[in-house]
MDAnalysis code that builds the backbone (N, CA, C; Angstrom):
import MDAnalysis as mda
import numpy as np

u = mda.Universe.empty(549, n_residues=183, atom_resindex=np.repeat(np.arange(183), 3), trajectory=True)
u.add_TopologyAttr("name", ["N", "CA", "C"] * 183)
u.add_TopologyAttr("resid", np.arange(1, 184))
u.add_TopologyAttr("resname", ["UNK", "UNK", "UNK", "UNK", "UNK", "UNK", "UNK", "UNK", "UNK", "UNK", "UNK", "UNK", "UNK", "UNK", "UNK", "UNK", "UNK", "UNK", "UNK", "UNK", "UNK", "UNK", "UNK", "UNK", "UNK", "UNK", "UNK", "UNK", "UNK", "UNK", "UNK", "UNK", "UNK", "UNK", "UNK", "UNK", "UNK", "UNK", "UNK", "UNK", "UNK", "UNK", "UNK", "UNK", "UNK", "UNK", "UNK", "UNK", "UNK", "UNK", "UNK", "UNK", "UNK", "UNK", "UNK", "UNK", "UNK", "UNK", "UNK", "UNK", "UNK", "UNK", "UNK", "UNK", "UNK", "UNK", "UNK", "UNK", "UNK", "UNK", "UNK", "UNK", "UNK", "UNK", "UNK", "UNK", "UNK", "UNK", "UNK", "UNK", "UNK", "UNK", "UNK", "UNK", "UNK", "UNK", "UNK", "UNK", "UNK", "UNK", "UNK", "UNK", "UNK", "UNK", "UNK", "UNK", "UNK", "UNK", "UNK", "UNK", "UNK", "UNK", "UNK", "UNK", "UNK", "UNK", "UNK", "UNK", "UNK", "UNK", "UNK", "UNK", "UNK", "UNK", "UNK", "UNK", "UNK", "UNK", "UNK", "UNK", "UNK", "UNK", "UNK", "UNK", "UNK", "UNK", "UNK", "UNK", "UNK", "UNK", "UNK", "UNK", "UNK", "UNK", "UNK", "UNK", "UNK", "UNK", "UNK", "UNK", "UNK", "UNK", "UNK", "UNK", "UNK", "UNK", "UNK", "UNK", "UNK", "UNK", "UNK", "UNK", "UNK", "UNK", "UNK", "UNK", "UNK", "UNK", "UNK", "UNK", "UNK", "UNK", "UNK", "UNK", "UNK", "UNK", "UNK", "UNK", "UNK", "UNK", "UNK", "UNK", "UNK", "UNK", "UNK", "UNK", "UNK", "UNK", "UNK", "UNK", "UNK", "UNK", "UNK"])
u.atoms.positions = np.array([
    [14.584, 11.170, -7.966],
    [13.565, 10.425, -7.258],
    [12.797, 11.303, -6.293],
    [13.345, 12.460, -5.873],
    [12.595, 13.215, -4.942],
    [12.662, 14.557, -5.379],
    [11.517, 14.770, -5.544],
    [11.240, 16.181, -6.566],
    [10.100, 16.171, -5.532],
    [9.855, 17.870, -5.850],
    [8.757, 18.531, -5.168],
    [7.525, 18.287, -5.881],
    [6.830, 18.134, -5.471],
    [5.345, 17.742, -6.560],
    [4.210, 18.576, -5.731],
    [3.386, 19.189, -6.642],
    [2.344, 20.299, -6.418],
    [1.080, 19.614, -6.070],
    [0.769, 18.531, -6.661],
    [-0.478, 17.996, -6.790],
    [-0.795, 17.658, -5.401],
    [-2.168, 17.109, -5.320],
    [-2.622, 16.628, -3.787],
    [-2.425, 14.705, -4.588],
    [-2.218, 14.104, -3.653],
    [-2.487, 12.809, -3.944],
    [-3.164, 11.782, -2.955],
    [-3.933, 10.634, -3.022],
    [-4.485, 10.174, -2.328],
    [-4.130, 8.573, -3.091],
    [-4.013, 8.083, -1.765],
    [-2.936, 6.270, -2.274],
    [-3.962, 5.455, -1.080],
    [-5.317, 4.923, -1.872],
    [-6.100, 4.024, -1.249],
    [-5.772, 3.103, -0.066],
    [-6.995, 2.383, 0.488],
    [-6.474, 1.408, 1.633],
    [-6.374, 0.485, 0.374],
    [-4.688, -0.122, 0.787],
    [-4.265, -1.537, 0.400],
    [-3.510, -2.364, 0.723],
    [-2.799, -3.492, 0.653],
    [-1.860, -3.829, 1.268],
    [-1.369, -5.121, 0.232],
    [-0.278, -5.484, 0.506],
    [0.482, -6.171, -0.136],
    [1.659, -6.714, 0.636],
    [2.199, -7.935, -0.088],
    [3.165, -9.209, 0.835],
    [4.116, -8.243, 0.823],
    [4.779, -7.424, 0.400],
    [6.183, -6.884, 0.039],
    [5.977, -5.926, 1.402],
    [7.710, -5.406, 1.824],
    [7.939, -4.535, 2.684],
    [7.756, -3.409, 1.762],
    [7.052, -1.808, 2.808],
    [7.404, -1.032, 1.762],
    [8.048, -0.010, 3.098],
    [9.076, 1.104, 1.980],
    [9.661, 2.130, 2.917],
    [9.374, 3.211, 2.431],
    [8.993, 3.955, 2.924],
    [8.307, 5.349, 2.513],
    [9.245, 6.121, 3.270],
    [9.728, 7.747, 2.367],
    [10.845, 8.439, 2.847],
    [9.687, 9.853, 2.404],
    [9.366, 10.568, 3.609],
    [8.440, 11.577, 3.693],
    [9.263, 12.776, 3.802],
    [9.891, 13.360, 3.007],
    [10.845, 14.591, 3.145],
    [10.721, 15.673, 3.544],
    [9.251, 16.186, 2.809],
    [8.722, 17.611, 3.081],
    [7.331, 17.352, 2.636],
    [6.718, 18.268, 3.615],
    [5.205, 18.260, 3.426],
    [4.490, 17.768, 4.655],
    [3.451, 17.560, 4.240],
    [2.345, 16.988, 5.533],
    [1.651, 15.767, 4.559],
    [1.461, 14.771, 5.918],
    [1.303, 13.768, 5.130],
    [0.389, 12.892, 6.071],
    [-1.114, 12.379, 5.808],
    [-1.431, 11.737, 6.774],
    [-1.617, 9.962, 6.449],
    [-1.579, 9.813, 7.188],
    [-0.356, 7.741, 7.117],
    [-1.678, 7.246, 7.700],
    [-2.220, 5.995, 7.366],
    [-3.218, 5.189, 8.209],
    [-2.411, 4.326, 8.020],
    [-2.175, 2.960, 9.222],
    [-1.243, 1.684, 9.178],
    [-2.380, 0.844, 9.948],
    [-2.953, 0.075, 9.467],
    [-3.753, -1.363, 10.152],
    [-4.701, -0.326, 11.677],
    [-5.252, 0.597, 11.029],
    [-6.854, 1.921, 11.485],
    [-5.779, 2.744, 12.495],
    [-4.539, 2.792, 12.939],
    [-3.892, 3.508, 13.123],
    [-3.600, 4.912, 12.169],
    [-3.811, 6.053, 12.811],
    [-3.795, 7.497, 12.093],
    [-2.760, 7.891, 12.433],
    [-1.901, 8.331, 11.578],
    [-0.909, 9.163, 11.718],
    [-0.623, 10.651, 10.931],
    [-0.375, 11.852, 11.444],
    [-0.027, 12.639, 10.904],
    [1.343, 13.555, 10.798],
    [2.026, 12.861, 9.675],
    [3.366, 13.578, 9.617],
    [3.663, 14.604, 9.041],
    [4.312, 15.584, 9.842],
    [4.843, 16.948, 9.019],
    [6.688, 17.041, 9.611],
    [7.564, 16.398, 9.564],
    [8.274, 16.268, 9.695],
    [9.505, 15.002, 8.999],
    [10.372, 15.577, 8.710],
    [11.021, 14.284, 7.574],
    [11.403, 13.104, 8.547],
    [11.242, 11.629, 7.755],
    [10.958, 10.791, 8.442],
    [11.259, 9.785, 7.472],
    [11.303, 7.874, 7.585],
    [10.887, 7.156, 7.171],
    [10.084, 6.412, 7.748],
    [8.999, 6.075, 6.816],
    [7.715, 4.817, 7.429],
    [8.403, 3.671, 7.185],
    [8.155, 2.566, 7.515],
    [7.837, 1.050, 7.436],
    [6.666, 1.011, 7.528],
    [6.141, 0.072, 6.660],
    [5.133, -0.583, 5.957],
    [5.470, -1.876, 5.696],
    [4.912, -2.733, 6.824],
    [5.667, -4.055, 7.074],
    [4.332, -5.380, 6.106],
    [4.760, -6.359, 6.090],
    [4.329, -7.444, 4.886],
    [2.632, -7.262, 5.263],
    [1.572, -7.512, 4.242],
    [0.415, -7.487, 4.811],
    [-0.256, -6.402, 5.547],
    [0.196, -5.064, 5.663],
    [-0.396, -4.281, 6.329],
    [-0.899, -3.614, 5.690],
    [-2.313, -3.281, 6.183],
    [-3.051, -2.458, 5.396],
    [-2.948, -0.863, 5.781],
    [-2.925, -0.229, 4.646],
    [-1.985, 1.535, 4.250],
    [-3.031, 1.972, 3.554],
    [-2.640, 2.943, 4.126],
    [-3.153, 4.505, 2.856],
    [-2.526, 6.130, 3.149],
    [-2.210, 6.342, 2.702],
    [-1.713, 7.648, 2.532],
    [-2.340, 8.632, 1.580],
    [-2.483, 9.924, 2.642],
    [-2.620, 11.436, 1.707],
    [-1.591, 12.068, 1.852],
    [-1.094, 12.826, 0.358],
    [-0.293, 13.693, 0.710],
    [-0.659, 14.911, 0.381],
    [-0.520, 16.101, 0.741],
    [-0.713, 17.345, 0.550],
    [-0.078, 17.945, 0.441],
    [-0.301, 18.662, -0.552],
    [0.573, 19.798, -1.759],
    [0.815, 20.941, -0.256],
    [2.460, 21.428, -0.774],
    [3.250, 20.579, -1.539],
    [4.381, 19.842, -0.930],
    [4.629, 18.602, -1.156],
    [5.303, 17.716, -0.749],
    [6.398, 16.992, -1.393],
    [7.214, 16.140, -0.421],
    [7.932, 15.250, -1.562],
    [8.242, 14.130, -0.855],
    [8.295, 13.500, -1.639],
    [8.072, 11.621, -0.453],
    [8.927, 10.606, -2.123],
    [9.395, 9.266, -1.674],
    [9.576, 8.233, -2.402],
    [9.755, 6.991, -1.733],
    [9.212, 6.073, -2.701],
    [9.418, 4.505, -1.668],
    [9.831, 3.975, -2.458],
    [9.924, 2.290, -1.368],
    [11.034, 1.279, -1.708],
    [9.655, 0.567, -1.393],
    [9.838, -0.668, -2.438],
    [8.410, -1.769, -2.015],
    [9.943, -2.631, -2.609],
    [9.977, -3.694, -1.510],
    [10.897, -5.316, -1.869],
    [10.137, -6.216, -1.441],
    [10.561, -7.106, -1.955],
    [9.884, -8.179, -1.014],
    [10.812, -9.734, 0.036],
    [10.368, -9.176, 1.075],
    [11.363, -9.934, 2.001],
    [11.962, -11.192, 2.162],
    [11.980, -11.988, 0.926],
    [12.308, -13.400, 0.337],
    [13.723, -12.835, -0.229],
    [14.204, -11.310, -0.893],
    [15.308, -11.343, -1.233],
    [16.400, -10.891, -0.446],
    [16.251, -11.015, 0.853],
    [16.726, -11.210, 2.193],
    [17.586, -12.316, 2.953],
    [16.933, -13.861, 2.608],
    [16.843, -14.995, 2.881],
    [17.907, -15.444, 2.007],
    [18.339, -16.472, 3.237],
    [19.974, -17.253, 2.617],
    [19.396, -18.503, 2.488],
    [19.823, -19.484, 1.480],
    [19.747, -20.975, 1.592],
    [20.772, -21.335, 2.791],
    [21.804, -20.628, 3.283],
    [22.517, -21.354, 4.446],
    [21.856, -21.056, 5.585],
    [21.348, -22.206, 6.627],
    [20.884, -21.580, 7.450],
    [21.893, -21.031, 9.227],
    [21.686, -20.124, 9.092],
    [23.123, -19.609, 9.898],
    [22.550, -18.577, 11.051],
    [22.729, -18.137, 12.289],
    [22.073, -17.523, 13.723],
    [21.396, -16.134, 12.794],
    [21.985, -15.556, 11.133],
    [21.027, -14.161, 11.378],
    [19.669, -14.847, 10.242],
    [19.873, -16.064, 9.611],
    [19.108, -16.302, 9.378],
    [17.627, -16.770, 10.043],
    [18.108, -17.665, 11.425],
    [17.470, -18.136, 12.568],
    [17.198, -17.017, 13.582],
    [17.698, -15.956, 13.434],
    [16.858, -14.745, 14.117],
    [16.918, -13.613, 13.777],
    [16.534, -13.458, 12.518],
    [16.467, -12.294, 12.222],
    [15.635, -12.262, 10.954],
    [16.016, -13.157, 10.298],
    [15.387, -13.164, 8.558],
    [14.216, -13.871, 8.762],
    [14.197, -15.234, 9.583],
    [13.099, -16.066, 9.924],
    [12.011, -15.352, 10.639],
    [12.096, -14.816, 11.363],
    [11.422, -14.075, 12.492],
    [10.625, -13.293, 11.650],
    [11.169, -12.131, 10.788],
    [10.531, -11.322, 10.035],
    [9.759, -11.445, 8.517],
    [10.423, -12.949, 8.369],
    [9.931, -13.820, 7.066],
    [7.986, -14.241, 7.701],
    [8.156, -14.690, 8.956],
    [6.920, -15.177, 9.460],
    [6.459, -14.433, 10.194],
    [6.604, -12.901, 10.204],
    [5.465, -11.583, 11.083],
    [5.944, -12.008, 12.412],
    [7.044, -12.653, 13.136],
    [6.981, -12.266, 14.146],
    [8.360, -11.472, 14.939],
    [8.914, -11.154, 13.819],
    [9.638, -9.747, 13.820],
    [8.768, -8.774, 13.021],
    [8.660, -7.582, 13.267],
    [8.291, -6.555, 12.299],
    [9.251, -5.380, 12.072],
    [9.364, -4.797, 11.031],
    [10.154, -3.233, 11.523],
    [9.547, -1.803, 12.421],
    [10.298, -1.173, 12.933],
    [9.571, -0.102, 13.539],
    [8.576, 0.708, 12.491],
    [7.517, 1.514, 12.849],
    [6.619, 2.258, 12.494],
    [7.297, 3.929, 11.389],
    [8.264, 4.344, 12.061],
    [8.574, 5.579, 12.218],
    [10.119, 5.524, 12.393],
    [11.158, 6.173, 11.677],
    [12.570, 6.818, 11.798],
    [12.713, 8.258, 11.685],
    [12.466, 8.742, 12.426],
    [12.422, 10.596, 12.290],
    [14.212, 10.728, 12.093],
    [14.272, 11.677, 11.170],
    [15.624, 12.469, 10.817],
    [16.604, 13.016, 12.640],
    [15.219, 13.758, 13.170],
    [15.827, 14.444, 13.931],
    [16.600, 13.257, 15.431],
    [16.018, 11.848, 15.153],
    [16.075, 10.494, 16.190],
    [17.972, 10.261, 16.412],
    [18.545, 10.090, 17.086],
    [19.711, 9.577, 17.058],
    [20.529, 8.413, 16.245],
    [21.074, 8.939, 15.128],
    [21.571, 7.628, 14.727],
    [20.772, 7.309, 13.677],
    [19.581, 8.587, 13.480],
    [18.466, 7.804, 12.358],
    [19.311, 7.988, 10.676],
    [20.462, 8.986, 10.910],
    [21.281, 9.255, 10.083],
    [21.431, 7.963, 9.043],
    [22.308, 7.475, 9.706],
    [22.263, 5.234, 8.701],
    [21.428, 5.064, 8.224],
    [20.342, 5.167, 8.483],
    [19.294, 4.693, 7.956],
    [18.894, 5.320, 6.491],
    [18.392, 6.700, 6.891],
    [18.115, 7.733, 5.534],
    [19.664, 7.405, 4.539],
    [20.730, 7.297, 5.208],
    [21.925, 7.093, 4.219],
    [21.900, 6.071, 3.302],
    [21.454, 4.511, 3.900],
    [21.036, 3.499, 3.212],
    [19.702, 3.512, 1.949],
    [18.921, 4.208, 2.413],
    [17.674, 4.593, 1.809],
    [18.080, 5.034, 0.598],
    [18.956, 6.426, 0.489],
    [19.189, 6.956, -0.440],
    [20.102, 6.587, -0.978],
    [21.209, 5.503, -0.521],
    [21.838, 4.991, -1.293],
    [21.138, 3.945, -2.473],
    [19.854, 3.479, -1.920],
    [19.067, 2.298, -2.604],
    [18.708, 3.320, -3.545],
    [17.970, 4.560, -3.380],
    [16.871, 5.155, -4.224],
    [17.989, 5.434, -5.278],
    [19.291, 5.757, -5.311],
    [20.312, 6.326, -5.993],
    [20.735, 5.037, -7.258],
    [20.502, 4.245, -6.508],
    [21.014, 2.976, -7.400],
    [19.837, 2.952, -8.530],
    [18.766, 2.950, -7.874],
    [17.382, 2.659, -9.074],
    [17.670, 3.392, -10.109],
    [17.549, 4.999, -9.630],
    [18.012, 6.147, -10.450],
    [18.852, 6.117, -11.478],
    [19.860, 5.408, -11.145],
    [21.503, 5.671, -12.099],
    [21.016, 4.167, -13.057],
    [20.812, 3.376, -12.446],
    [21.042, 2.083, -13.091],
    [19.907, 0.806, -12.990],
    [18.327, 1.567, -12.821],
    [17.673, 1.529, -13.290],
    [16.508, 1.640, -14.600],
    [15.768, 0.696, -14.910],
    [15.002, 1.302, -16.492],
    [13.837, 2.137, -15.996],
    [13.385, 2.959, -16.135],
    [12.239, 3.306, -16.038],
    [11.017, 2.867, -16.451],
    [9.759, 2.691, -15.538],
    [8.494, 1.370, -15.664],
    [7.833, 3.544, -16.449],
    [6.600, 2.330, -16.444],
    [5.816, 3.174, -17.227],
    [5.345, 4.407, -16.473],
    [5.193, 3.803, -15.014],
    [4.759, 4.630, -14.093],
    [5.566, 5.962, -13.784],
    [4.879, 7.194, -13.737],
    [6.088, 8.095, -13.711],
    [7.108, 7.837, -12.048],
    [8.199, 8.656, -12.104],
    [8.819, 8.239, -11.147],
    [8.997, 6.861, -9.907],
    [8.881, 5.980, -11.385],
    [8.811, 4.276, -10.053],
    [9.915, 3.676, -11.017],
    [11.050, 3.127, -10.350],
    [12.149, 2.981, -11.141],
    [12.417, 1.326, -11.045],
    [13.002, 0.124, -11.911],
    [12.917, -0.827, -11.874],
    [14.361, -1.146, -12.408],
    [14.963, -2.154, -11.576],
    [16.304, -2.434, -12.129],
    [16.482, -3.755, -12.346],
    [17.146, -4.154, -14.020],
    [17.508, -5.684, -13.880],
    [18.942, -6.442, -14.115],
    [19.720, -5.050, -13.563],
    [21.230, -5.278, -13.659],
    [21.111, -6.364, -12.366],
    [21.907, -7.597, -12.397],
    [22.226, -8.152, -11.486],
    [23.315, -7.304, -9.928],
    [24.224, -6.870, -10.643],
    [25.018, -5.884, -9.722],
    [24.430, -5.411, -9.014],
    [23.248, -4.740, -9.949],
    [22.511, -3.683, -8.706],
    [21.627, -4.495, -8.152],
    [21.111, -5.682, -7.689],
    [20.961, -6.360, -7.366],
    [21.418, -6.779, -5.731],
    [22.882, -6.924, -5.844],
    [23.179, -7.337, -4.798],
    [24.058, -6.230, -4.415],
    [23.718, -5.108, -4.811],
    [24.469, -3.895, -3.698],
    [22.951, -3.329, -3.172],
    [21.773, -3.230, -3.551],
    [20.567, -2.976, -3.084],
    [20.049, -3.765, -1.887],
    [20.492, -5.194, -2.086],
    [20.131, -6.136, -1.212],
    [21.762, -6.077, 0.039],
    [22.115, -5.871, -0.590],
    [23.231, -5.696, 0.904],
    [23.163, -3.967, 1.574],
    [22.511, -3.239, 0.803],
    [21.561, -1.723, 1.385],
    [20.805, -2.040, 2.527],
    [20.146, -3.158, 1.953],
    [18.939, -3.113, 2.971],
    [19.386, -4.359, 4.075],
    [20.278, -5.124, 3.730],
    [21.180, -6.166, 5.236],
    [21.447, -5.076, 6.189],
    [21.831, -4.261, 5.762],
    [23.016, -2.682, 6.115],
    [22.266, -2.744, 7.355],
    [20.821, -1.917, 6.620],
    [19.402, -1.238, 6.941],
    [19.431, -1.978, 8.491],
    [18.807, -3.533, 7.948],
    [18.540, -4.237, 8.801],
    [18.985, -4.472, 9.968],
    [20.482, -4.322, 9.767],
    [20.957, -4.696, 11.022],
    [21.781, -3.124, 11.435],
    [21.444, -2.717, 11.024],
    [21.496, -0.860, 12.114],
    [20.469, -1.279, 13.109],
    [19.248, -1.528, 12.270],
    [17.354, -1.849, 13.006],
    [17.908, -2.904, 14.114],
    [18.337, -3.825, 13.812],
    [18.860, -4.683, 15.285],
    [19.686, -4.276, 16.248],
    [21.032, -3.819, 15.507],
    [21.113, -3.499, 16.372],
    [21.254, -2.251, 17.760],
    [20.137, -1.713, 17.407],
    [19.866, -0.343, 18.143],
    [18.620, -0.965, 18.738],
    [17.989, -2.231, 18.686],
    [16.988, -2.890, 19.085],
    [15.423, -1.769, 18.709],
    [15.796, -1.494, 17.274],
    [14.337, -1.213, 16.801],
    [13.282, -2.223, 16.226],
    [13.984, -3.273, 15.826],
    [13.238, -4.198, 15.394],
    [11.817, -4.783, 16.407],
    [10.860, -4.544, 15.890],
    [9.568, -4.885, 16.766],
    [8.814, -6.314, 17.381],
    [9.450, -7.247, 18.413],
    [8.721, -8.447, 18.573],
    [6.901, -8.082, 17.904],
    [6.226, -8.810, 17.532],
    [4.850, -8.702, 16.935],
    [4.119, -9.961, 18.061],
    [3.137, -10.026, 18.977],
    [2.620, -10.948, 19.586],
    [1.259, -11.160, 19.053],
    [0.946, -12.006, 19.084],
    [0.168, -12.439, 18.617],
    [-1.189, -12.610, 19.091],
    [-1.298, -12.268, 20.064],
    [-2.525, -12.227, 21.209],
    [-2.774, -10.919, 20.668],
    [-1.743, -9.183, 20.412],
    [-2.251, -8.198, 20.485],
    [-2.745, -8.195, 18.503],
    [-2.881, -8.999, 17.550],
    [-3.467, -8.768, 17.120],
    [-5.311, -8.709, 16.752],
    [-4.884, -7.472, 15.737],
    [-6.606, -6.865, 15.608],
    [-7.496, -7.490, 14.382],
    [-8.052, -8.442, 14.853],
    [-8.344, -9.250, 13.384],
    [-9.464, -8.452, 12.586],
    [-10.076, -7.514, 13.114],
    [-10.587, -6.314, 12.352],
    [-9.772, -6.336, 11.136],
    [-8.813, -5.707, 11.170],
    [-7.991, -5.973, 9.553],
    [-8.145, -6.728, 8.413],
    [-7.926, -7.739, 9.069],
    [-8.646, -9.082, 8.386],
    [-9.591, -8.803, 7.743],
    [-10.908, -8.769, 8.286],
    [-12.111, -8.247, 7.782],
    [-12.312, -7.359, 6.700],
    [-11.641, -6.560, 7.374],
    [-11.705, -5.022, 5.864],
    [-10.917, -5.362, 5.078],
    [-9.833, -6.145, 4.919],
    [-9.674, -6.602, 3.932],
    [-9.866, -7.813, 2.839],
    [-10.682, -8.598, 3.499],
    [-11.802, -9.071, 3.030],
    [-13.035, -8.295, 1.882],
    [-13.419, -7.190, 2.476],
    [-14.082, -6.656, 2.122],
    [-13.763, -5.643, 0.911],
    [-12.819, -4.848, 1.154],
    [-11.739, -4.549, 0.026],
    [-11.760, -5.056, -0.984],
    [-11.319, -6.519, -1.193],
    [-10.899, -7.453, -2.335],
    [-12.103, -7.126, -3.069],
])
């Protein structure tokens, strides 16, 4: 899943309901998140939280891979305190995940461990989509060891209190717009 790749690549403004996790290994890489610029040259993971509008360049040579889920396979029919604050919250944007997990961060260790435990699962016991290197799995098993990856994930993110309250006054409805315009 993470191979060095030579090419330059450029990944339009878009956005989509699904969480995505981007694992930036090596290279330089510049990140736009909802007209926020970012420029990473240091290994890291992004969040790319539901609805946000993204684009990424990467520049040769680099190596990066993501996780796009979508945050419904999260959610319990029982409703129980991590469902009522934690799954709910982030089901309706007013939890978000943090921006940024740098390698070198304390503790960011769990995290990249979970990551690559997910990317490992696609790999082994995944089919391969048409797309080169985008891996798709419909073993049930892997299923619910992917989805208990990312519970893992989640609640490292709580509890180290990375998880992001989102208010609602500080949004930029600019976004909105351009993506309007987009479509």
């Amino acid at each position: 899943l993470l191979e060095d790749k030579k090419e330059r690549l450029v990944v339009k403004h878009h956005w989509h309901s699904e969480v995505e996790i981007v694992y930036f290994k090596k290279g330089k890489f510049k990140v736009e998140i909802n007209m926020d610029k970012y420029i990473i040259e240091e290994e890291c993971i992004c969040f790319i939280n539901s609805e946000e509008l993204h684009a990424i360049e990467l520049i040769s040579p680099y190596n990066e891979s993501a996780l796009v889920f979508d945050l419904n396979m999260l959610s319990f029919d029982l409703f129980d305190s991590v469902q009522a604050n934690i799954i709910m919250p982030i089901l309706t944007g007013k939890l978000k995940f943090p921006r940024f997990i740098y390698l070198k961060d304390e503790k960011a260790g769990e995290i990249f461990n979970e990551y690559n435990n997910i990317a490992q699962l696609y790999k082994k016991e995944g089919h391969v989509s048409l797309q080169k290197d985008v891996y798709l799995t419909k073993k049930l098993v892997s299923h619910i060891k992917i989805k208990s990856l990312l519970l893992n994930m989640l609640g490292f993110l709580y509890e180290n209190n990375l998880l992001i309250n989102e208010d609602e006054q500080n949004r930029d409805y600019r976004i909105d717009y351009i993506k309007t315009v987009i479509l």
